[in-house]
PASEBA-1860 file (N, C-alpha, C; in nm, 3 decimals):
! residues 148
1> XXXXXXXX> -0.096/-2.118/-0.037/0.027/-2.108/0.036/0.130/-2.025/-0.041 ~ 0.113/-2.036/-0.209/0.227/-1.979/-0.245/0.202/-1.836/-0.258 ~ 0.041/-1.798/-0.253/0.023/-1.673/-0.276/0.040/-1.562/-0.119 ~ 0.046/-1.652/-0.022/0.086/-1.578/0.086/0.191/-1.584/0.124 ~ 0.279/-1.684/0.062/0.460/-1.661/0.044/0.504/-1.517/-0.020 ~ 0.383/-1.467/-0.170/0.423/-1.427/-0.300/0.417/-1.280/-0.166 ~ 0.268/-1.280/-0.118/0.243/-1.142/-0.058/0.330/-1.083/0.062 ~ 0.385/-1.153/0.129/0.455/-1.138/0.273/0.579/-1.107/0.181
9> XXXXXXXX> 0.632/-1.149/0.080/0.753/-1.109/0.013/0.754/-0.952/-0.027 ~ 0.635/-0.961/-0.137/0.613/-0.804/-0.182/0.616/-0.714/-0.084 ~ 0.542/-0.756/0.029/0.499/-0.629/0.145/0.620/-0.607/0.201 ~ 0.749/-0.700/0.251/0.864/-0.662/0.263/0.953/-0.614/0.200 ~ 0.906/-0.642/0.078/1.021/-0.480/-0.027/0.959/-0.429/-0.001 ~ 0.851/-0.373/-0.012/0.776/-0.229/0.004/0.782/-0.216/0.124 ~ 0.812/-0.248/0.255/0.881/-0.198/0.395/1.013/-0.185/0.368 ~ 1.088/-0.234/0.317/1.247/-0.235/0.276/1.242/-0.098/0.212
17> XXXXXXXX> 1.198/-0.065/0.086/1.184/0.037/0.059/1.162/0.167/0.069 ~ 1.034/0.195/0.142/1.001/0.256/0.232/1.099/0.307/0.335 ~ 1.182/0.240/0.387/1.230/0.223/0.497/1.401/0.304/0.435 ~ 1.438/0.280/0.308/1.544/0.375/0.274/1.515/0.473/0.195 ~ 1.364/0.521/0.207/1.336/0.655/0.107/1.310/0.726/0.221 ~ 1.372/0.866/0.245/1.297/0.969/0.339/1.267/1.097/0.234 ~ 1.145/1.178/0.280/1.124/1.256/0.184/1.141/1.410/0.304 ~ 1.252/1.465/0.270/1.302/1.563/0.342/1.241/1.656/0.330
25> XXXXXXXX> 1.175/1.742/0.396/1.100/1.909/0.373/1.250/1.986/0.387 ~ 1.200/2.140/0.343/1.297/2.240/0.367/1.283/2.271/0.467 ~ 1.414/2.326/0.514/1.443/2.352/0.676/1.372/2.515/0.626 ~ 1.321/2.526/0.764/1.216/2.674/0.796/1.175/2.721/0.940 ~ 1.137/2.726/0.953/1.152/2.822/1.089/0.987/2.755/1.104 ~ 0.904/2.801/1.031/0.776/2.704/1.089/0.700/2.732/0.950 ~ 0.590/2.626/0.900/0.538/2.600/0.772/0.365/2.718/0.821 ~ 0.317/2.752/0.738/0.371/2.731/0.571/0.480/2.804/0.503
33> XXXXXXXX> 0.552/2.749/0.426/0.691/2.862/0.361/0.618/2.912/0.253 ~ 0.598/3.062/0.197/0.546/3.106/0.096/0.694/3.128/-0.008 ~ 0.624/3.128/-0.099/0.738/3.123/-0.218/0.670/3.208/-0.338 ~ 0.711/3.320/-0.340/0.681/3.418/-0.469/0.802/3.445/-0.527 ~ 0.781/3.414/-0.653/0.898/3.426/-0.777/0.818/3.533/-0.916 ~ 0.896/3.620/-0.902/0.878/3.742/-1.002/0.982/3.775/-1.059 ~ 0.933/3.816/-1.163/1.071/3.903/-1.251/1.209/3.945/-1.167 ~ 1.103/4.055/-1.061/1.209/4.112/-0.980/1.197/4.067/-0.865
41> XXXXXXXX> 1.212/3.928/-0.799/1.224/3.873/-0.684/1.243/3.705/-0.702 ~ 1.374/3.663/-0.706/1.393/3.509/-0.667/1.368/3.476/-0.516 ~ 1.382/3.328/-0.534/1.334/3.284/-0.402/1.447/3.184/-0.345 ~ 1.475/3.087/-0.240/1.541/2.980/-0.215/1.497/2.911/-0.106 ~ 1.552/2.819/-0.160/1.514/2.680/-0.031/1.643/2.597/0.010 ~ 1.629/2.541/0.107/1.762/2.512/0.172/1.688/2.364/0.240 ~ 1.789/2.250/0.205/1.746/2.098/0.261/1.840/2.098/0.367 ~ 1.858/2.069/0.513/1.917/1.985/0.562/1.900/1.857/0.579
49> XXXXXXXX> 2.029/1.722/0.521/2.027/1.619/0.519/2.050/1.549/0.625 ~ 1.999/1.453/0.681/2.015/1.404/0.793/2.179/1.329/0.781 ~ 2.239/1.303/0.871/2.389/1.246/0.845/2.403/1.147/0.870 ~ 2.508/1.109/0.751/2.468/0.930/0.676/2.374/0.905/0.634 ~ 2.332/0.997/0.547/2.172/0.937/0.438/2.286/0.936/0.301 ~ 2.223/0.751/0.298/2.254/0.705/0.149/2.210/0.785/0.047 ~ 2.226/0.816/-0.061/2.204/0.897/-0.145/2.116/0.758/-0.272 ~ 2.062/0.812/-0.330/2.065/0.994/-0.392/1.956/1.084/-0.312
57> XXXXXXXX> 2.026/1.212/-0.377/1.935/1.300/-0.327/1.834/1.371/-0.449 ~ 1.748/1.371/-0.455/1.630/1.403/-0.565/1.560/1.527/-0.557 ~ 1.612/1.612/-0.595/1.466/1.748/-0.579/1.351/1.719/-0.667 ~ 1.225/1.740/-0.561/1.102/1.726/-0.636/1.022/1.838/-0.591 ~ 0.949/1.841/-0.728/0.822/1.953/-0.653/0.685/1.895/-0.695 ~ 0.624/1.843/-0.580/0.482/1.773/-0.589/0.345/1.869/-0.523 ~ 0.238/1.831/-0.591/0.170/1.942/-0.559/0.009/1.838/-0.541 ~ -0.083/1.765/-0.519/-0.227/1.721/-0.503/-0.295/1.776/-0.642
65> XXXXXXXX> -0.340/1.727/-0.684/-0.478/1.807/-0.796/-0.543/1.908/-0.709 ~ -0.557/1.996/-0.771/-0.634/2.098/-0.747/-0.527/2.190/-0.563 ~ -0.413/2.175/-0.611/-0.391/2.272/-0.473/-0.315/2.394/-0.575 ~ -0.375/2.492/-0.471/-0.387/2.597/-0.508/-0.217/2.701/-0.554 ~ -0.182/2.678/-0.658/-0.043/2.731/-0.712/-0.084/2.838/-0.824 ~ -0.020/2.982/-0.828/-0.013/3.081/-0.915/0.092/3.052/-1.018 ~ -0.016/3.055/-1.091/0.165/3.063/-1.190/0.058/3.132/-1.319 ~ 0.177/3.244/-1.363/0.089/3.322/-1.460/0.193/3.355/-1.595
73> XXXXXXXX> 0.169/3.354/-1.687/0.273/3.440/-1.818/0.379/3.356/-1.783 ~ 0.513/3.419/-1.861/0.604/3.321/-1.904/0.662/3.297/-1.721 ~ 0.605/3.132/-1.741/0.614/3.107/-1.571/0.704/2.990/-1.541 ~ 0.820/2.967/-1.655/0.925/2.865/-1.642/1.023/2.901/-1.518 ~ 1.020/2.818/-1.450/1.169/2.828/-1.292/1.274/2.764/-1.326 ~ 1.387/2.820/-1.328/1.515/2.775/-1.316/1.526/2.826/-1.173 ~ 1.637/2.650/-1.199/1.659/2.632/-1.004/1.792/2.620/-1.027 ~ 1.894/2.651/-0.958/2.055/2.703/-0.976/2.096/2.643/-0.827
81> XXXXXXXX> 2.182/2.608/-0.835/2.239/2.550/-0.701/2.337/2.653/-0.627 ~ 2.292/2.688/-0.523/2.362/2.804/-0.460/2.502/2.759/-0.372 ~ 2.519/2.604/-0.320/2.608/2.567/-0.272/2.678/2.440/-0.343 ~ 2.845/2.373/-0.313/2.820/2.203/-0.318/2.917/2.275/-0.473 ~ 2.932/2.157/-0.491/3.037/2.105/-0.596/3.025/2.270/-0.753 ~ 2.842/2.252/-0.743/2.825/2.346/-0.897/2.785/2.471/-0.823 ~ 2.796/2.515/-0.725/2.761/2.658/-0.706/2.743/2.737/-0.859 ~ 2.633/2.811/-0.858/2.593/2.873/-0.964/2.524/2.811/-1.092
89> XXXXXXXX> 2.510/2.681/-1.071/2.501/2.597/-1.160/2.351/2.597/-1.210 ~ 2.303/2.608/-1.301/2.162/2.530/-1.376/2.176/2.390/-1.342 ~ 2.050/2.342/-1.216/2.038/2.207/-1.158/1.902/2.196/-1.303 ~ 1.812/2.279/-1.319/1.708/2.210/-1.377/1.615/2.367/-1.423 ~ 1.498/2.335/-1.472/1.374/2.413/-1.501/1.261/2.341/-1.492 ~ 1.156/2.401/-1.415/1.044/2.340/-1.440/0.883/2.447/-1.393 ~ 0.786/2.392/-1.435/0.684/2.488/-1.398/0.580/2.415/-1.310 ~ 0.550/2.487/-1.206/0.454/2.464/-1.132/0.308/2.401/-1.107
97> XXXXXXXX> 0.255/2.240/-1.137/0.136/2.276/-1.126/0.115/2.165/-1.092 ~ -0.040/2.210/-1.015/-0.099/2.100/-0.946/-0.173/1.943/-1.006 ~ -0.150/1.870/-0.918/-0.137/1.731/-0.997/-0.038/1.679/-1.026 ~ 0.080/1.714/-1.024/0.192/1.661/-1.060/0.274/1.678/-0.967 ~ 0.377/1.550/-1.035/0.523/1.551/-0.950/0.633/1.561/-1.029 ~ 0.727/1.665/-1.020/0.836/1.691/-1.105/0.969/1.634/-1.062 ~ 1.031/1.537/-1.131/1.179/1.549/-1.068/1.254/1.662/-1.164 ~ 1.318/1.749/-1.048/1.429/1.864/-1.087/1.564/1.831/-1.137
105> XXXXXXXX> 1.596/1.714/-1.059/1.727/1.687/-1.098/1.773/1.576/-0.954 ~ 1.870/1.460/-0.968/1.910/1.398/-0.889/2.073/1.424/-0.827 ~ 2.093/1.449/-0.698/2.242/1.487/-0.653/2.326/1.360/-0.596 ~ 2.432/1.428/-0.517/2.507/1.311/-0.442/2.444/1.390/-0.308 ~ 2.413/1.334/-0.190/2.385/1.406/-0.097/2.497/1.519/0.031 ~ 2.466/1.590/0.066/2.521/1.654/0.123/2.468/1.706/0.241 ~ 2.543/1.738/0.356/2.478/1.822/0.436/2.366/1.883/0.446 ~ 2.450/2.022/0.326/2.323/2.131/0.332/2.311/2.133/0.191
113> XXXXXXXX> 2.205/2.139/0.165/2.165/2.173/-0.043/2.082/2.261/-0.066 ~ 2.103/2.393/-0.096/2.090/2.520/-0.103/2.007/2.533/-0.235 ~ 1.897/2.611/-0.296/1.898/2.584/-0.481/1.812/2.744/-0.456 ~ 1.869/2.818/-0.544/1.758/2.927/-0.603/1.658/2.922/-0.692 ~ 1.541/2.987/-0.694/1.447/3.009/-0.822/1.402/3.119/-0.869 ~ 1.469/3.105/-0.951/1.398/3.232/-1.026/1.311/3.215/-1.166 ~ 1.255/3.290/-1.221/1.209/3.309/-1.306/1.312/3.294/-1.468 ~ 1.275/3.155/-1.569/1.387/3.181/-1.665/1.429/3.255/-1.728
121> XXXXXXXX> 1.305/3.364/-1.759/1.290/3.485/-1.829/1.249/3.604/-1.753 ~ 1.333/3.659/-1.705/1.327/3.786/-1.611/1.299/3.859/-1.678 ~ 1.273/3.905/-1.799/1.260/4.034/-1.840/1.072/4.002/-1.906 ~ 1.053/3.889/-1.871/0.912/3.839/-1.918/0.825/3.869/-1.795 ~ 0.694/3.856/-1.829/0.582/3.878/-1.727/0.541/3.776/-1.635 ~ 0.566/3.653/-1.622/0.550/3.559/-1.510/0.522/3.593/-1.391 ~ 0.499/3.507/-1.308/0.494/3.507/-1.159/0.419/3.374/-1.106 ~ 0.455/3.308/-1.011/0.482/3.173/-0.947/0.455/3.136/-0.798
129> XXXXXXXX> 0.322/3.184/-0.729/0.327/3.116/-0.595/0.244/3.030/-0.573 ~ 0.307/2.970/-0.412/0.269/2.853/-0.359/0.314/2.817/-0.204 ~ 0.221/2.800/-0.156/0.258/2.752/0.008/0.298/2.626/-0.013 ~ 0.424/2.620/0.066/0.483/2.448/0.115/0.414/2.417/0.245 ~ 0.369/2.276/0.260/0.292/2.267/0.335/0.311/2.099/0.333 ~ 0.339/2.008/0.437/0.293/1.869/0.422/0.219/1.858/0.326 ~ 0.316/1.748/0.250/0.274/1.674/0.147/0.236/1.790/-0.004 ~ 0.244/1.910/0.009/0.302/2.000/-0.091/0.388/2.068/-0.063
137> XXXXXXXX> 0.473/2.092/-0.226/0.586/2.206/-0.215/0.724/2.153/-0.304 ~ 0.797/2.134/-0.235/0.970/2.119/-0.271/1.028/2.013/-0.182 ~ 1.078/1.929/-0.246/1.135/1.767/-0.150/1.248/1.787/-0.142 ~ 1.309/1.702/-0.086/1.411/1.656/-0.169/1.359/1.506/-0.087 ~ 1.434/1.386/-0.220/1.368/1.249/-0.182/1.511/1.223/-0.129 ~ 1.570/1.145/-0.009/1.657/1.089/0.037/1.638/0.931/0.011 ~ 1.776/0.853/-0.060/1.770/0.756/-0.101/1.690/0.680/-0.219 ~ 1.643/0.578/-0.253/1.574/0.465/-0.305/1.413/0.535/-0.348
145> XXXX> 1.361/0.605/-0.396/1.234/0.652/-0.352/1.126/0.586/-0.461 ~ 1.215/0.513/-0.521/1.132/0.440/-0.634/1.026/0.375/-0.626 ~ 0.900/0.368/-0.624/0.802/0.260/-0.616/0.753/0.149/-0.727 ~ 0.786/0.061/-0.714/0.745/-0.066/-0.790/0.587/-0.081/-0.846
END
């Protein structure tokens, strides 16, 4: 009895939970979004937030083992916030790869959340692609997204 008290409890945080994490794609015109970052070519992504989403807002970039991401030579991304309180700002750096999930940096939410990427070292040889696609790419996590 107490262990199906213990379970009906757990499973309702984890619906509770669930239930205030949304994991936002970038607004696009239609998927897949390609994203090539070179020396001489940044890229951007743009979240629209749904209105009245509790915050925080979380950029992530998650990718499956084995999905297919370029990243070659000095292949560090700085992501700069193009709109919102830090316009121009260094939100974060990070590099691309599959199997993992990166948090970029956590916001207050907003409307619209704009971020560029470029390459940290432009004058270096890098280069960085990847299709966004369900369940890969660039998040942003709306709210609570923590799992227990």
């Amino acid at each position: 009895m107490q262990f199906t008290t213990a379970a009906a409890t757990l499973l309702a945080l984890a619906a509770s939970a669930s239930a205030a994490c949304l994991e936002q794609a970038p607004s696009a015109i239609g998927f897949p979004i390609n994203y090539d970052i070179t020396p001489t070519r940044s890229d951007a992504v743009t979240f629209q937030i749904p209105p009245d989403s509790a915050g925080p807002c979380q950029l992530v970039a998650k990718f499956p083992a084995g999905y297919p991401v370029v990243s070659t030579g000095d292949d560090l991304v700085d992501v700069r916030a193009v709109d919102g309180p830090a316009a121009g700002a260094l939100v974060g750096s990070l590099r691309f790869r599959p199997g993992a999930t990166t948090v970029v940096n956590s916001f207050a939410c907003r409307d619209v959340m704009s971020y560029e990427l470029a390459l940290a070292n432009p004058e270096g040889d890098g280069e960085v692609r990847f299709s966004e696609i369900q369940g890969a790419g660039l998040f942003m996590e709306v709210g609570d997204c923590t799992i227990f």
